[in-house]
NUBAKOL-901300 format. One record per atom (N, C-alpha, C): x, y, z; residue in one letter. Coordinates in steps of 0.2 Angstrom, whole numbers, padded with zeros to 4 digits, always signed. Each point is the difference from the previous one (the first is absolute). Layout:
<atoms>
XYZa ...
</atoms>
This chain:
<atoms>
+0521+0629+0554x +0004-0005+0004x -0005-0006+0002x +0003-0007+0001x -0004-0003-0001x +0003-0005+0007x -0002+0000+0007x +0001-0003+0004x +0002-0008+0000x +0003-0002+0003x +0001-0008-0001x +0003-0002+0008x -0007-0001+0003x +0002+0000+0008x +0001-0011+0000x -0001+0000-0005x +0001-0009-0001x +0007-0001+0002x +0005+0002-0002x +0007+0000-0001x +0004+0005+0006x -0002-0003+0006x +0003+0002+0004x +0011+0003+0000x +0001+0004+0003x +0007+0001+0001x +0003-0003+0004x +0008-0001-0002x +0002-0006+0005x +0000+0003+0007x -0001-0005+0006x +0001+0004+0008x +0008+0001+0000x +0003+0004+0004x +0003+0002+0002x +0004-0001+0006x +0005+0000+0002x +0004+0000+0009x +0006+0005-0002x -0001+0005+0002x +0005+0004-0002x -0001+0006-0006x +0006-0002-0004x -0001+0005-0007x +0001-0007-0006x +0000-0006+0001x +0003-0007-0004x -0008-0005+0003x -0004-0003-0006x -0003-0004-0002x +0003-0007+0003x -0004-0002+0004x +0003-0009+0004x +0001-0003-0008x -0007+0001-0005x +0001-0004-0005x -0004+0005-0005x +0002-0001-0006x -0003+0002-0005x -0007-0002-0002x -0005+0004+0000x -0007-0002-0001x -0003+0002-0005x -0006-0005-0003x -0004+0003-0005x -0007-0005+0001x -0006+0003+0001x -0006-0005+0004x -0002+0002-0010x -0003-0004-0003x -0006-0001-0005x -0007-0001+0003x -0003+0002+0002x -0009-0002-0001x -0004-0001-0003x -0006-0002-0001x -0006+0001-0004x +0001-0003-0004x +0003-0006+0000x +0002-0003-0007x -0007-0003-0001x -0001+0000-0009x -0007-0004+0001x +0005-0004-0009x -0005-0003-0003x +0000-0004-0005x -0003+0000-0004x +0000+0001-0007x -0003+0004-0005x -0007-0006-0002x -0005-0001+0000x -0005-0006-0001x +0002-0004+0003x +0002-0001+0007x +0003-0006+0004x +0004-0003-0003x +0003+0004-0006x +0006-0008+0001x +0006+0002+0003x +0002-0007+0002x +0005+0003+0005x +0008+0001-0003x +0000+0000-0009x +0007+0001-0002x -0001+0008-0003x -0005+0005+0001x +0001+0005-0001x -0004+0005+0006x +0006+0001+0005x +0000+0004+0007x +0002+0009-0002x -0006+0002+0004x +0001+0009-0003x +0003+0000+0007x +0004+0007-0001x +0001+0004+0007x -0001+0006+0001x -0008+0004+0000x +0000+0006-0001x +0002+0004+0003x +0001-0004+0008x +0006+0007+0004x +0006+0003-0001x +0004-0004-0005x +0004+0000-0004x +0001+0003-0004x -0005-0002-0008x +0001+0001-0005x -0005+0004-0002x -0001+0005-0006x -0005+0004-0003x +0000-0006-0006x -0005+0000-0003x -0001-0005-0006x -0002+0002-0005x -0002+0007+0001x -0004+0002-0007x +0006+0000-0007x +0005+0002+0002x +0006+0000-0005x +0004-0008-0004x -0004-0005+0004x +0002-0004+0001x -0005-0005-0004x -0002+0001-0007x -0005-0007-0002x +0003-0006+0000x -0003-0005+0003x +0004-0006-0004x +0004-0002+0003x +0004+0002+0007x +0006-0002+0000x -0001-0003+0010x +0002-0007-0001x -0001-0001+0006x +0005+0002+0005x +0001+0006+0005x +0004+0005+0004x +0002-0007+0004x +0007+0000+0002x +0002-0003+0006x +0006+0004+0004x -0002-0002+0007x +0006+0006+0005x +0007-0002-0001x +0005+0005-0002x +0007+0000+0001x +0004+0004+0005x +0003-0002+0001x +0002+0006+0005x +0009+0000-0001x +0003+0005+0001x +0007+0000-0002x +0004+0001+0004x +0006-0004+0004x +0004+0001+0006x +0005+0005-0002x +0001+0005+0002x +0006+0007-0003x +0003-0001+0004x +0004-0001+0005x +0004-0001+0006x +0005-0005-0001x +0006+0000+0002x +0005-0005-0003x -0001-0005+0006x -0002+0003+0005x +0000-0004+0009x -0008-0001-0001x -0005-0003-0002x -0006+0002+0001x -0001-0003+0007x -0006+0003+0006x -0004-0004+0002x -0004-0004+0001x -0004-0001+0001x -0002-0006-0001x -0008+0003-0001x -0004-0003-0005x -0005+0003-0003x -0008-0003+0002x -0005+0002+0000x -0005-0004+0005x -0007+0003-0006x -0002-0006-0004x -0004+0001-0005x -0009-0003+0003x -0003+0005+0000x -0006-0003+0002x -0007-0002-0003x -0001-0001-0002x -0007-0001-0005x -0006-0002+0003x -0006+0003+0000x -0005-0002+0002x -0006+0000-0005x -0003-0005+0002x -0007-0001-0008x -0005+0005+0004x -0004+0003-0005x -0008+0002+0003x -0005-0004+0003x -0003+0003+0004x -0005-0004+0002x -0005-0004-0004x -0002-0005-0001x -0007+0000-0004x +0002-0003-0004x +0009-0001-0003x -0001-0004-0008x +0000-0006+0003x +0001-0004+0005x +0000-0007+0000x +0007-0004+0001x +0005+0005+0000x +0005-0004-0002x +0004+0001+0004x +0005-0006+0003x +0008-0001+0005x +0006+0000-0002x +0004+0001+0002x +0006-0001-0002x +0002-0008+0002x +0001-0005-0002x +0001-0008+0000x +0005+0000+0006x -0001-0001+0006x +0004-0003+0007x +0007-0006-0001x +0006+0001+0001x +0004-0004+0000x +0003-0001+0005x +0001-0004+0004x +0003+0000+0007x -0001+0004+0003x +0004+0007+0005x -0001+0004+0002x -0004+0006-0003x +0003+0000-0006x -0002+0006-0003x -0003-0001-0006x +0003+0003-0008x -0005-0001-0004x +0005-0002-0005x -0007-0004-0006x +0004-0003-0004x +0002+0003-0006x +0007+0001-0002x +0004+0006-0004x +0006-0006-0003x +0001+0001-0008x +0006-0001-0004x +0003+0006-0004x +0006-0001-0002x +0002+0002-0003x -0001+0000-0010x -0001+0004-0001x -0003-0003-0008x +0004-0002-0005x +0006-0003+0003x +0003-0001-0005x +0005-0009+0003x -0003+0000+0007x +0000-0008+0003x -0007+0000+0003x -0002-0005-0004x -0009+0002+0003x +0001-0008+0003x +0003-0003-0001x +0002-0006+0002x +0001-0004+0007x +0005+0005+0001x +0003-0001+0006x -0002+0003+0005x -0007-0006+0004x -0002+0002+0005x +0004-0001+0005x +0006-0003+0004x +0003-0004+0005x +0004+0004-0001x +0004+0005-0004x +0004+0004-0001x +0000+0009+0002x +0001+0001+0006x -0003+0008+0001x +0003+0002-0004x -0004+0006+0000x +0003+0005-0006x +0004+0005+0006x +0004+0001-0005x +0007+0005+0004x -0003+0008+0000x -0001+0001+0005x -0002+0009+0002x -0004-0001+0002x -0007-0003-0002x -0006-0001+0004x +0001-0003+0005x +0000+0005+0007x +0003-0001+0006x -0008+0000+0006x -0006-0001-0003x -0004+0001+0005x -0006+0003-0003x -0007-0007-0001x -0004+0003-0003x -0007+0000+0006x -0005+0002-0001x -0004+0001+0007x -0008+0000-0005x -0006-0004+0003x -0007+0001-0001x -0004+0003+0005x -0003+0002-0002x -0005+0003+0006x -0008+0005-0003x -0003+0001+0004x -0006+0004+0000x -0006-0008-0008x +0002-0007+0005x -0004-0004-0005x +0003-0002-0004x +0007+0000-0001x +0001-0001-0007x +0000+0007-0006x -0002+0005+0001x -0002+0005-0004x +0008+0004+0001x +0004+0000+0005x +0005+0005-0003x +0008-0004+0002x +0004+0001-0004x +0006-0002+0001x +0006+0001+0000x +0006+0001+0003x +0007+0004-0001x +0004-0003+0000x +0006-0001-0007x +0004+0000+0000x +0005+0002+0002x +0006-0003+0005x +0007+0007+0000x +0005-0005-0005x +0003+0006+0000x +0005-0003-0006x +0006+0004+0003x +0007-0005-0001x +0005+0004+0002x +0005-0003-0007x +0004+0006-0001x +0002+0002-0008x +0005-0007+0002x +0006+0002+0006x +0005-0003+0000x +0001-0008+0002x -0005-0003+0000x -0002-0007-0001x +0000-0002-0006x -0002+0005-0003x -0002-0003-0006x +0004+0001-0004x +0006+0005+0001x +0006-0001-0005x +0004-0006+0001x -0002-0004+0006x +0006-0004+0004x +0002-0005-0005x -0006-0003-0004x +0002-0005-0003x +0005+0001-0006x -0001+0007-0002x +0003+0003-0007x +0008-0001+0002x +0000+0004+0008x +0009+0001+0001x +0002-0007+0000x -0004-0007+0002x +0003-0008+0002x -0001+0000-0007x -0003+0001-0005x +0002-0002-0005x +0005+0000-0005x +0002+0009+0000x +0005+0003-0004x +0007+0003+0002x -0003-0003+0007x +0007+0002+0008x +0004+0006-0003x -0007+0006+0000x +0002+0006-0002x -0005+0005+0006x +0003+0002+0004x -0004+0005+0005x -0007+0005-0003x +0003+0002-0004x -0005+0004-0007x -0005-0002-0004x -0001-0006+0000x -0005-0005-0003x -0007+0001+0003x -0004+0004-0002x -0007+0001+0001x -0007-0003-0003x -0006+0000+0004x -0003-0002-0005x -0006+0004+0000x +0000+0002-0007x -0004+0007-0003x -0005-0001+0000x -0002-0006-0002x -0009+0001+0000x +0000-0006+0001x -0009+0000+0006x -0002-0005+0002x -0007+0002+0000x -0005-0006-0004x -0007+0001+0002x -0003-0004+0004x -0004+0000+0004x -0005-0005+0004x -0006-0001-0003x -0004-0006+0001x -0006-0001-0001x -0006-0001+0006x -0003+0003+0001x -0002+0001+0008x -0008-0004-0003x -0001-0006+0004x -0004-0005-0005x -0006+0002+0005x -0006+0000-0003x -0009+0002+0003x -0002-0005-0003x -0009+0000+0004x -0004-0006+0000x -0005+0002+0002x -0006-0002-0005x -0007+0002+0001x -0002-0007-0001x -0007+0001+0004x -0006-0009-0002x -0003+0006-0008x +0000-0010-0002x -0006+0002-0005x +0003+0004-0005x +0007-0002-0004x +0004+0004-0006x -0005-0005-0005x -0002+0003-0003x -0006-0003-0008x +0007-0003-0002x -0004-0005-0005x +0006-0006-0004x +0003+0002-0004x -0004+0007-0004x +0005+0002-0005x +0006+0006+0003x -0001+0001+0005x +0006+0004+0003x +0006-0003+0004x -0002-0008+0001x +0006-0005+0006x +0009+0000-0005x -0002-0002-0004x +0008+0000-0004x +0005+0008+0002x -0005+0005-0003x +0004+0007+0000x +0001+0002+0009x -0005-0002+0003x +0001-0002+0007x +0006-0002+0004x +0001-0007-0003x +0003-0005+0005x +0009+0003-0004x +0000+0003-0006x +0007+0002-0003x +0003+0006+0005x -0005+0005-0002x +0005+0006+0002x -0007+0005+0005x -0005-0006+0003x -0004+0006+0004x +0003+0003+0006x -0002+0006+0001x +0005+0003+0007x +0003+0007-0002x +0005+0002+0003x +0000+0008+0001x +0010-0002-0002x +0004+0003-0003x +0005+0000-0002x +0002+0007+0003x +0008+0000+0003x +0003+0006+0001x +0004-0003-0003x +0005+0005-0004x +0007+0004-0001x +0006+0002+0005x +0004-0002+0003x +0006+0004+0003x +0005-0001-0004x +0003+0008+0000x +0005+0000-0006x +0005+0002+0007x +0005-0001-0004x +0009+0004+0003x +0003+0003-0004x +0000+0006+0000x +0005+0003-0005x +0002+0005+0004x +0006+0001+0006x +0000+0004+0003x +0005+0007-0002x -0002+0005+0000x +0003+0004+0000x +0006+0005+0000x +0004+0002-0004x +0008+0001+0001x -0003+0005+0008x +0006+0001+0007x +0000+0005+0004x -0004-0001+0004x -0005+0004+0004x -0007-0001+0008x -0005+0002-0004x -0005-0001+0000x -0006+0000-0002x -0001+0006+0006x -0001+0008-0004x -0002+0005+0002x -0004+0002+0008x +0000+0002+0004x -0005+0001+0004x -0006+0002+0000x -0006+0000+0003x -0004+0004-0003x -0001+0009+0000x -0002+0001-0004x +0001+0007-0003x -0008+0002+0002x -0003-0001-0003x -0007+0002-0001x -0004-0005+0000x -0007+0004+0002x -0006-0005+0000x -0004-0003-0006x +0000+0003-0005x -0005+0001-0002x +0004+0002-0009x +0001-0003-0006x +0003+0003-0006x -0005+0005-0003x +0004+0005+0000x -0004+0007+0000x -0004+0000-0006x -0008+0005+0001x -0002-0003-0007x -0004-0004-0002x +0000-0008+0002x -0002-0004-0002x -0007-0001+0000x -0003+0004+0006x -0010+0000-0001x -0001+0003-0005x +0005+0006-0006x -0002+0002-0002x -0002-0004-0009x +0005-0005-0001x +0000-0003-0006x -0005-0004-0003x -0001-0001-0005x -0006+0001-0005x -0001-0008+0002x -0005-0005+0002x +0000-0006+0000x -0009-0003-0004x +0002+0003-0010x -0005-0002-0002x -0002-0008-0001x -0004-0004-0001x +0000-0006+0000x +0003-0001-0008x +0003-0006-0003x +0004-0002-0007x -0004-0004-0004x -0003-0001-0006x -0005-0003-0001x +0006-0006-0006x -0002-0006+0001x +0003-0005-0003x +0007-0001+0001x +0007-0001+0000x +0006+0002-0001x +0003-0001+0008x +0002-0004+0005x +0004+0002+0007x +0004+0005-0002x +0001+0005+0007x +0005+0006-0001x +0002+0001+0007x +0006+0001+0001x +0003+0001+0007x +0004+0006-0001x -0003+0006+0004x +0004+0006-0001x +0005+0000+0007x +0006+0001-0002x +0006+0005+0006x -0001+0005-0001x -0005+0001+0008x -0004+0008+0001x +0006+0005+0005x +0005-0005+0003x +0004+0004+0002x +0004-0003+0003x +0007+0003+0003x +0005-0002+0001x +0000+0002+0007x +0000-0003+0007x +0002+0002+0007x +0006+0001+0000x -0001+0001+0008x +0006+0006+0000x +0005-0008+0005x +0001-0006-0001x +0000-0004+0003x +0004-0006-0009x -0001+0007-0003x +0003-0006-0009x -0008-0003+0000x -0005-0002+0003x -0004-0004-0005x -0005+0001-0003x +0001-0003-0007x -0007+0002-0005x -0004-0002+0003x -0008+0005+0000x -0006-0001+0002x -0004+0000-0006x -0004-0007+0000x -0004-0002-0004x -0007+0003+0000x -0005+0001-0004x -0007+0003+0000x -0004-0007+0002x +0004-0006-0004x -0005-0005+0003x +0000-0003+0008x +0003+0005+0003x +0000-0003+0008x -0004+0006+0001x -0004-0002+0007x -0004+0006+0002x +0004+0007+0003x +0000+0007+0000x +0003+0002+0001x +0005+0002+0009x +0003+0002+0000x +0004+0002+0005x +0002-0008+0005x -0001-0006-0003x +0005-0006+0002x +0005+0000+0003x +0003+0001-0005x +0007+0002+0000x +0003+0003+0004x -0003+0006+0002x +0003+0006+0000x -0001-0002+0009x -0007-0001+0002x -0001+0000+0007x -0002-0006+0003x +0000-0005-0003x +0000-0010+0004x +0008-0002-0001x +0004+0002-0005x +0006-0008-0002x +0004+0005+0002x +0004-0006+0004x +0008+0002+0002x +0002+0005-0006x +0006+0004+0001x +0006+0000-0006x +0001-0003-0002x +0001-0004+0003x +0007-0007-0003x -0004-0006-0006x -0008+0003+0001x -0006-0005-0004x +0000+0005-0006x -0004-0005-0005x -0001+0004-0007x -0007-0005-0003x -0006+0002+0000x -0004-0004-0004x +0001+0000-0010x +0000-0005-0001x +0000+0002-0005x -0004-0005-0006x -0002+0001-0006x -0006-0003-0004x +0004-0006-0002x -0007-0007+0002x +0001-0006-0005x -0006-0001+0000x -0002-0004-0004x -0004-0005-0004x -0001-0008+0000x -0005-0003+0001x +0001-0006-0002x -0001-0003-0007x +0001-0003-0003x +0000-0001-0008x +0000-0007-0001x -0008-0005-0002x +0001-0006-0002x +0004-0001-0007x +0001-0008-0001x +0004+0001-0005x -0004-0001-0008x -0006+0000+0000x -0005+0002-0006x -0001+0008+0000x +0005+0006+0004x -0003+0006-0001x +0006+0004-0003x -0002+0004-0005x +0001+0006-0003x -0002+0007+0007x +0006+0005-0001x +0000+0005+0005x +0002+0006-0002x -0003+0004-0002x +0004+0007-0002x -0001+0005+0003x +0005+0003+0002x +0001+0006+0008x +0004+0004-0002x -0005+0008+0003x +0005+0004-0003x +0004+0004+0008x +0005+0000-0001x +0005+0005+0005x +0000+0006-0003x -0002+0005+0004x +0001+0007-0002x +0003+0004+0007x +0004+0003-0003x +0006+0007+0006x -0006+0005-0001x -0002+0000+0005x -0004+0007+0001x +0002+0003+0008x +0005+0002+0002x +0001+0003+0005x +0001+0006+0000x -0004+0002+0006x -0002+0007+0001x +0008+0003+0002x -0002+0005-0005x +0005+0004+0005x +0008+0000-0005x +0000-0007-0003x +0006+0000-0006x -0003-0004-0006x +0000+0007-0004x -0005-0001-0008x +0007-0005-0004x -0003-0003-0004x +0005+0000-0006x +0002-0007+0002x +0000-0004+0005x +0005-0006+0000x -0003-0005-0004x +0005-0003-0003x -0002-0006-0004x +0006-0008+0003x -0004-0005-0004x +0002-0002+0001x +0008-0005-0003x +0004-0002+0005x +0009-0002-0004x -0004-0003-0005x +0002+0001-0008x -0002-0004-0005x +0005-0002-0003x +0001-0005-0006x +0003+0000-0005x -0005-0005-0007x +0002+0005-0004x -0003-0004-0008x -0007+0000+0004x -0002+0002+0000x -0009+0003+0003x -0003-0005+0003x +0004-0003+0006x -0003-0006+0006x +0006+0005+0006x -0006-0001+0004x +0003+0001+0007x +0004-0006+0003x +0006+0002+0004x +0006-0002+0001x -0004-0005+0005x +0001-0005+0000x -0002-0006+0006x +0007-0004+0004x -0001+0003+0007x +0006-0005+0003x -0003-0006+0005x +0001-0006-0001x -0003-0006+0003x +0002+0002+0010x -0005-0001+0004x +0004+0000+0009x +0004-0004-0002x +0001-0006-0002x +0005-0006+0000x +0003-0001-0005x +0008+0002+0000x +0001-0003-0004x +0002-0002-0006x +0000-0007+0003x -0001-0005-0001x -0005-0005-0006x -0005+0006+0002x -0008-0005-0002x +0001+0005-0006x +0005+0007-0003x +0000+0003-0006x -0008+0004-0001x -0004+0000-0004x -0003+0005-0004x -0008-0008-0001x -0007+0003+0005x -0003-0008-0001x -0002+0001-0008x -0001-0008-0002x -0002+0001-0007x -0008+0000+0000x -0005+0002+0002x -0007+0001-0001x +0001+0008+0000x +0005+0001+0002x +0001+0010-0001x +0001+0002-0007x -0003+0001-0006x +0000+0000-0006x +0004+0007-0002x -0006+0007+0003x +0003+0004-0002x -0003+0006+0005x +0006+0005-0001x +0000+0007+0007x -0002+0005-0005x -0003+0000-0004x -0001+0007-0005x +0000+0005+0002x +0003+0006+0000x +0002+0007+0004x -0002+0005-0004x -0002+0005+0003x -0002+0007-0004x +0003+0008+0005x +0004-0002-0002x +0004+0005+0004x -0003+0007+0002x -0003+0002-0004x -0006+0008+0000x -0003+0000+0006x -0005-0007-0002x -0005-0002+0006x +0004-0001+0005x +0006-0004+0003x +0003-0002+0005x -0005-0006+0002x -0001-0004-0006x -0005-0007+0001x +0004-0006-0006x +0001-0008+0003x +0002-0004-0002x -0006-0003+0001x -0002-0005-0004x -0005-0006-0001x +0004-0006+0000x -0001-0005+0007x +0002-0005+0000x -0004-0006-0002x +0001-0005-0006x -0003-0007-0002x +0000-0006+0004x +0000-0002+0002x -0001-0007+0004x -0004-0005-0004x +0005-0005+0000x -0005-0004-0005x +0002-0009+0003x -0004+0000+0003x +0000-0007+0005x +0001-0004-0004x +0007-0005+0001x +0000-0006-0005x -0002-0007+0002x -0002-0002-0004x -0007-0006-0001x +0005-0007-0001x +0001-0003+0007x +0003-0008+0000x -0007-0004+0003x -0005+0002-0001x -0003-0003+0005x -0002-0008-0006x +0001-0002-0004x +0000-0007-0003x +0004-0005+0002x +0007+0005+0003x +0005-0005+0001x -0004-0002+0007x -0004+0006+0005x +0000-0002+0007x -0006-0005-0003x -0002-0003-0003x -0007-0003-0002x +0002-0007-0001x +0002+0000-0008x +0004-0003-0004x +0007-0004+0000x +0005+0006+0004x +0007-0003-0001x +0003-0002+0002x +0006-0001+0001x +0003-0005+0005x +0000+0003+0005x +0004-0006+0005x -0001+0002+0009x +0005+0006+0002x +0005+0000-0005x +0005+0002+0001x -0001+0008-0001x -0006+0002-0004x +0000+0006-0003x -0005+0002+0007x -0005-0006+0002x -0004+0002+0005x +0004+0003+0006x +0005-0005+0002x +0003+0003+0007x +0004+0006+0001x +0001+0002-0007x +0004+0006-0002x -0002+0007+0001x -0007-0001-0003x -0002+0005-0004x -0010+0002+0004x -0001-0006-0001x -0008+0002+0001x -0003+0002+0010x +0004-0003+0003x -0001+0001+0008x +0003+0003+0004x +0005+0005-0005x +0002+0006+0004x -0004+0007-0004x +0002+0004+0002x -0001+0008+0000x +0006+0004-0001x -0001+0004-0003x +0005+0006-0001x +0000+0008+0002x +0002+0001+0003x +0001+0009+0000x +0007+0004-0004x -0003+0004-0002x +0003+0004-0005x -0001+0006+0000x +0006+0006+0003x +0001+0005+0004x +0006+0004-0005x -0002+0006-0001x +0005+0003-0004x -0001+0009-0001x +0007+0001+0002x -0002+0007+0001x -0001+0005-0008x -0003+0007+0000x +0002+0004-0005x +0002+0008+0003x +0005+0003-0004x +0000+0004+0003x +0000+0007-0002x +0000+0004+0001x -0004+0008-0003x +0008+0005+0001x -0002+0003-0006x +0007+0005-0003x -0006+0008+0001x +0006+0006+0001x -0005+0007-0001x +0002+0001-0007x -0003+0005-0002x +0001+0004-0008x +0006+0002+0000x +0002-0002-0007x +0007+0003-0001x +0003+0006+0002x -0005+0006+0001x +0002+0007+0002x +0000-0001+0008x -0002-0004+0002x +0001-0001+0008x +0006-0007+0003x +0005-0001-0007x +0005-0002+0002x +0007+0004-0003x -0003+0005-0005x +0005+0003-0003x +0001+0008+0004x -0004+0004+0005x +0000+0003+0003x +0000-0001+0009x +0002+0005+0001x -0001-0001+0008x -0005+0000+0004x +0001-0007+0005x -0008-0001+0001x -0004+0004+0002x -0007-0001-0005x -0004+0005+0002x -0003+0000+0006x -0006+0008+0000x -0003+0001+0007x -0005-0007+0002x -0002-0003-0005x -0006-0005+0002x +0004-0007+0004x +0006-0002-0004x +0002-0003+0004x +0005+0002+0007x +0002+0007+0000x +0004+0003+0008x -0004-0002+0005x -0006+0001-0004x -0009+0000+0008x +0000-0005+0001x +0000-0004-0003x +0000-0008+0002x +0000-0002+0006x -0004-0002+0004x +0005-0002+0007x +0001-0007+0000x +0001-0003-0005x +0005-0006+0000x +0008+0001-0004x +0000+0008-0002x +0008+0000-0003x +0003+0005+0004x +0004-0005-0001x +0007+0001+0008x +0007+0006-0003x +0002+0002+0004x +0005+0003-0001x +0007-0005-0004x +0002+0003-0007x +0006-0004-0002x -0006-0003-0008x -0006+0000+0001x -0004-0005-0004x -0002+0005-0008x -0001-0004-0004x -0001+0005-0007x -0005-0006+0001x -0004+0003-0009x -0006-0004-0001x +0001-0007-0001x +0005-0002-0005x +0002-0008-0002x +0000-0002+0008x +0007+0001+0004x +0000-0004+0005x -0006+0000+0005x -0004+0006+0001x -0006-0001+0003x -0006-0004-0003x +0002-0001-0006x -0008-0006-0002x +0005-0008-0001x +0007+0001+0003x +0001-0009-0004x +0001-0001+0008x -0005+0003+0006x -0002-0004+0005x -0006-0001+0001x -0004+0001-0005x -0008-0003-0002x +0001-0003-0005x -0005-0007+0004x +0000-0005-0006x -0007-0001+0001x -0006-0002-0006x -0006-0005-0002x +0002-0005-0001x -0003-0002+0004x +0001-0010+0003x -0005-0004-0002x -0005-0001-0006x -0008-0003+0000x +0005-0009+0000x -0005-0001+0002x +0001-0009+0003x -0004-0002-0005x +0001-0007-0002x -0006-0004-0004x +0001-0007+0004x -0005-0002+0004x -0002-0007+0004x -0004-0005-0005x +0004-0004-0002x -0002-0005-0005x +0000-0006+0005x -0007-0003+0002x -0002-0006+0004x +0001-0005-0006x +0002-0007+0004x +0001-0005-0004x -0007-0002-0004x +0000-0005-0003x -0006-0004-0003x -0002-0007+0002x +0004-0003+0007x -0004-0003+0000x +0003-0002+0007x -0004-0004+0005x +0001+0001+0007x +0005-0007+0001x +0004+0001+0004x +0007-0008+0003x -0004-0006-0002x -0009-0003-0001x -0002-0004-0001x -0003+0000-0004x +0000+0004-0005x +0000-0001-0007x -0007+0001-0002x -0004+0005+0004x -0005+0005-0004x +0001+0004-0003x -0001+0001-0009x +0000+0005-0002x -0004+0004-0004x +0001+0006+0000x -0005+0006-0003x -0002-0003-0008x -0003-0002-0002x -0002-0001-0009x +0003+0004-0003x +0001+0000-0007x +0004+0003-0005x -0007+0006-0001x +0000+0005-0002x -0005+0006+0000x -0001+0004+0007x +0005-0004+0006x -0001+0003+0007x -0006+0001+0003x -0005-0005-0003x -0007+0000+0006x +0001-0005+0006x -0004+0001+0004x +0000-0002+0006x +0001-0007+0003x -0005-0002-0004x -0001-0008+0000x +0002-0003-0006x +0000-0009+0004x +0001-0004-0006x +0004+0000-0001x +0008+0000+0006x +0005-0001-0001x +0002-0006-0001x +0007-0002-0003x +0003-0008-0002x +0004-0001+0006x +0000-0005-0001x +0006-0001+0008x +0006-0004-0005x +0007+0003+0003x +0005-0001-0003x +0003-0007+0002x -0002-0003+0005x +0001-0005+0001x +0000-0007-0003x 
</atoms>
């Protein structure tokens, strides 16, 4: 078992959370730069070459309350979180523009201990407000939203200022995908087992294994530290895997079903690609998502990511293509979902699924897994900042053009 006292549990008054919590610590920065922030207390990396981790968290509650995200750097790296009126400076990655425009949900940001650590709360139903005034439909949600939480060190070297001033800083994910019915009580402490699974390191290749299913419906990842899940986040919370991806990069990740306890799951496929269904949607199937290749046997799907390359137009092309296209950011959020073996829907559910302490009375195998989804996130930051620095073609650091 591997403790993670970083990531305190929410406080309590009662038997009900004031707010939903998740503290982050110990954030440092990989060679000081400040657009690639590790989070050890969070993440195991060894599984994970190449891929720069970003926190997502999943609102499961059709009511959420209101969610209180806090991040603090390490000691020693040098670096702030950038001061904005009361609190700290935060956009949205997809309006990186509009600074005089609050963002909707982000309800109360706070600095402290120097500058080194800061929390956002975020309240869901704010942030849908705009969606119901726009589509004056009660039901109108807004599924994903990422922040850009901006840092500031003296003394960034000249070849590092461009990749700096675009997308330096620490990125969150909140998703909304609530639910059918209550998000379960809690049941147990601890997903039985888990100290005991094999966590070798991966050489070459990302691999994100589903090591097991809580008794609360949510997949637990190998690449989170273990018992997260199970003993800091609400019920109602669900961590789940993203990524950030410039747009000169190639990405290939594998998802594998290895959960203990129910052999044999693979994942929904057809014509030998895993089933993808967008959170939104509206935004359909992203097109940098090439291909889901599945291997049913293994209960592993290899996804492609292949960042598309406009960065000429943000250089070269008209303004129109610039205002469009080059100075926002994208998230792209999509679930996949996991089937049992055919003899585990063509018979009566077996013993391995009866033990389950997440399958409920009335429940067979299909309907107990199509309340589990894998959620990976891909955070695609813009290419060039509201004033028109941007990243060169090859995505080095320096010696950006300005679009102006």
């Amino acid at each position: 078992m591997i403790d993670s006292p970083a990531i305190p549990a929410a406080e309590e008054e009662g038997t009900q959370p004031l707010r939903q919590k998740l503290v982050i610590q110990d954030i440092k920065f990989e060679d000081g730069k400040l657009w690639k922030p590790r989070y050890p207390s969070l993440v195991q990396y060894d599984r994970l070459p190449g891929l720069q981790v970003e926190p997502a968290v999943r609102l499961r509650a059709k009511n959420p309350r209101e969610i209180e995200i806090t991040f603090e750097i390490a000691e020693g790296e040098g670096v702030t979180f950038v001061p904005e009126g009361d609190g700290v400076r935060c956009r949205t990655i997809d309006r990186p523009r509009d600074e005089d425009i609050p963002i909707h949900g982000l309800v109360e940001t706070r600095l402290e201990k120097e500058g080194r650590r800061c929390t956002l709360v975020w309240n869901q139903s704010a942030a849908n407000e705009p969606m119901v005034e726009r589509f004056q439909d009660a039901g109108r949600r807004k599924e994903v939203t990422t922040l850009r939480v901006f840092c500031q060190k003296q003394g960034v070297p000249e070849e590092d200022k461009v990749l700096t001033a675009v997308e330096g800083g620490l990125y969150v994910a909140i998703l909304y995908t609530p639910r059918d019915g209550e998000v379960p009580p809690v049941v147990d402490l601890k997903t039985p087992g888990f100290e005991n699974l094999a966590r070798e390191s991966v050489a070459g290749r990302p691999e994100i294994r589903v090591v097991a299913i809580d008794s609360h419906d949510r997949p637990v990842y190998d690449m989170f530290r273990p018992f997260l899940q199970d003993t800091v986040l609400d019920p109602a919370l669900e961590l789940e895997p993203a990524f950030r991806v410039r747009e000169w990069e190639t990405v290939e990740l594998d998802l594998v079903l290895a959960v203990q306890g129910l052999p044999g799951l693979r994942w929904k496929s057809s014509r030998g690609e895993a089933d993808v269904i967008p959170i939104s949607a509206a935004e359909g199937r992203p097109r940098p998502l090439k291909t889901t290749e599945s291997w049913p046997d293994e209960g592993r799907c290899r996804i492609r990511w292949v960042q598309e390359t406009g960065r000429s137009a943000c250089i070269d092309g008209s303004e129109e293509a610039k205002r469009c296209y080059c100075h926002t950011g994208r998230t792209s959020s999509f679930l996949f979902s996991a089937t049992p073996r055919l003899a585990d829907i063509l018979n009566p559910a077996p013993e391995h699924f009866l033990n389950h302490p997440g399958f409920r009375s009335g429940d067979n195998p299909l309907k107990f897994l199509s309340r589990i989804n894998i959620d990976p996130t891909v955070i695609e930051p813009p290419t060039c900042t509201p004033d028109g620095v941007c990243i060169p073609t090859g995505g080095g650091g320096g010696g950006g053009k300005s679009t102006q």
